[in-house]
Steps between C-alpha positions, in 0.01 A plus 500: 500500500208285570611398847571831613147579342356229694695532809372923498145367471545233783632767756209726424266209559635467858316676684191351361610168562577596870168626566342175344754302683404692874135446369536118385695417890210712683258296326623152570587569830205643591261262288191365743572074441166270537539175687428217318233271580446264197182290425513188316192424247537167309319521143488169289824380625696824531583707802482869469667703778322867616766667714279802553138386507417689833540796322153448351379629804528876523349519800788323690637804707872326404409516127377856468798616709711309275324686199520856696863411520570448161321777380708701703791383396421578159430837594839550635667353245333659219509839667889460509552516125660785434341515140142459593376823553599589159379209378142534690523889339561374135228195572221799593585741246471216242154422663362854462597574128311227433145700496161398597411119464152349409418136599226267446209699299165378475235638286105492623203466284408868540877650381650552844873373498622347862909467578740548712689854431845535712617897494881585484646480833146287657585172673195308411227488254181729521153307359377753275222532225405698190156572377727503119818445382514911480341568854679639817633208677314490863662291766249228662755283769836676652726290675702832638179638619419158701888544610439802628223432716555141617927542546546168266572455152211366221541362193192419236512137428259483195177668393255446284172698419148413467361472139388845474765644676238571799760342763831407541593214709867483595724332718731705775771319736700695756890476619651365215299185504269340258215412700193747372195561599217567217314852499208581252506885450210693318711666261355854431422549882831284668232353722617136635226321399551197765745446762854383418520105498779338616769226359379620150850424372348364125125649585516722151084536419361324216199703439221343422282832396553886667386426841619106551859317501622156574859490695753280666639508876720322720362281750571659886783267687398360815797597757795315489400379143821415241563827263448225212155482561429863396444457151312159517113456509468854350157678514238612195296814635214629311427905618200718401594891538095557516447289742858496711418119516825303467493101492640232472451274194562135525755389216720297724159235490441505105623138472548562114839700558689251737670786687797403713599731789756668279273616206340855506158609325431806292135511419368688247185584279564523128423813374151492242399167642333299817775321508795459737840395474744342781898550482711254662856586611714213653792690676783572304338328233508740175215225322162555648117352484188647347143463595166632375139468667184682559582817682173436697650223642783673697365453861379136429753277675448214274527722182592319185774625289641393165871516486614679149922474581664281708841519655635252208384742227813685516271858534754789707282766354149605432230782376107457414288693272120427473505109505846463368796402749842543328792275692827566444682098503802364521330126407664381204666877457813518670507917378101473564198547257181648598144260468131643552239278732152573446363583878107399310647157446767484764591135456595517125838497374655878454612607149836644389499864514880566481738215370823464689783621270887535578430821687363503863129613550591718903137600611163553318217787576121464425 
């Protein structure tokens, strides 16, 4: 009984099996095959073979054929499935029941909420804003709309707005890729209040009052410069919406941060006080460095700052109020505990805020 059971289910699975057999054969015969050309690097004794390092140029006309060609291989072979238009039908209906979808809000002084609202059936996110959390939704940045007019796809990046919910500054890349450009928008009129700036792939504003914001960009690439250079020697811009003066402040020279190439800068001014604090972000590094200084003292190239964290403190995670800075460590903590640092006397020893326990401390919010 059970063979003959099984047997009746294997003859009904024929004809599936065929069409993934004829599938499987078209796809390995028809496969596009990469030469190799291998590269020998010796580190500390050991020899490590790269078959395929051409390939990190995509300019090579015989790479991005070889790409085209795979991608339309993929094409074929996908589009021969005999079960995937009902499994691209099931995949969108699935997508659809799931409603409208809200990402990312941020609140402003004045009320005003800020996020990202995608509508049933919308392929990317609108920016949009409410005056309350019972007020018509209005629509400030629509990526369809910019579709529409310019033939390529938009997607927002990130956003933030200005303290009083005055502006919005967000971050818009085109075709898929994640290169944005930062725009400033006036938000009850939509006017741009300065022209878009380029390679403003981390340039989210860190408003120093209504009218003035410190940001990041990448450094331009000379022609023929290596892609790895992109995100090295990073930029700190200081832009005044009153003025339309943008420049360039000089934090690669502050001699107290030892900067190598790879470490960006987010500057900042500490809300309540003349004070300003320095991030430090060392690549993939999840610990970072803290510094506080006169905020005066921003444009001075041989500013002095006093370093509150350092990378060996453990800190992933952070949030100020007033004069307090609360870290969240993993010094001494292998589940974390969260200390408090003084920013009034920045080189004194923080105190226990949040003991480390058996249970794992995730993220903290000031």
């Amino acid at each position: 009984m059970q063979a003959s059971r099984w047997l009746r289910r294997l003859i009904a699975a024929l004809p599936w099996l065929a069409a993934h057999a004829a599938a499987l054969a078209q796809s390995t015969a028809a496969l596009p095959m990469a030469p190799v050309r291998n590269v020998q690097d010796s580190y500390f004794g050991t020899v490590v073979d790269d078959p395929y390092r051409y390939f990190e140029n995509v300019k090579d006309p015989e790479v991005a054929a070889w790409m085209k060609a795979q991608a339309d291989h993929a094409q074929r072979v996908l589009g021969a499935l005999p079960e995937r238009r009902a499994f691209y039908d099931r995949m969108v209906a699935l997508e659809a029941a799931s409603g409208e979808r809200v990402n990312r809000v941020q609140r402003s002084a004045d009320g005003s909420l800020f996020y990202l609202h995608r509508g049933v059936g919308d392929n990317q996110f609108k920016l949009v804003v409410r005056a309350r959390p019972d007020a018509t939704m209005r629509v400030l940045v629509d990526p369809e709309v910019l579709r529409a007019k310019t033939g390529h796809s938009h997607a927002i990046n990130w956003f933030r707005p200005s303290p009083n919910g005055r502006y919005v500054g967000y971050g818009l890349s085109a075709g898929g890729s994640e290169a944005a450009s930062l725009h400033v928008i006036d938000v009850k009129t939509g006017r741009e209040m300065i022209s878009p700036i380029a390679r403003g792939d981390y340039a989210v504003p860190q408003w120093i009052d209504e009218h003035s914001f410190t940001f990041q960009q990448l450094k331009l690439l000379a022609p023929g410069t290596p892609e790895v250079e992109k995100y090295r020697d990073t930029l700190t811009l200081r832009a005044d919406l009153r003025s339309g003066r943008i420049e360039t402040l000089p934090v690669r020279q502050w001699t107290d941060l030892a900067l190598t190439p790879d470490m960006e800068v987010a500057l900042r001014r500490l809300p309540g006080v003349a004070q300003a604090s320095v991030l430090v972000g060392d690549g993939v590094r999840n610990e970072i460095a803290f510094f506080v200084g006169p905020w005066t003292q921003v444009a001075n190239p041989k500013a002095r700052w006093t370093r509150v964290i350092g990378f060996d403190d453990g800190v992933v995670g952070y949030g100020v109020h007033e004069h307090t800075l609360y870290a969240l460590t993993h010094q001494g903590a292998p589940r974390f505990r969260i200390v408090a640092y003084d920013l009034q006397q920045p080189t004194q020893p923080p105190r226990e805020v949040v003991a480390a326990s058996d249970r794992v401390i995730s993220d903290l919010s000031v």
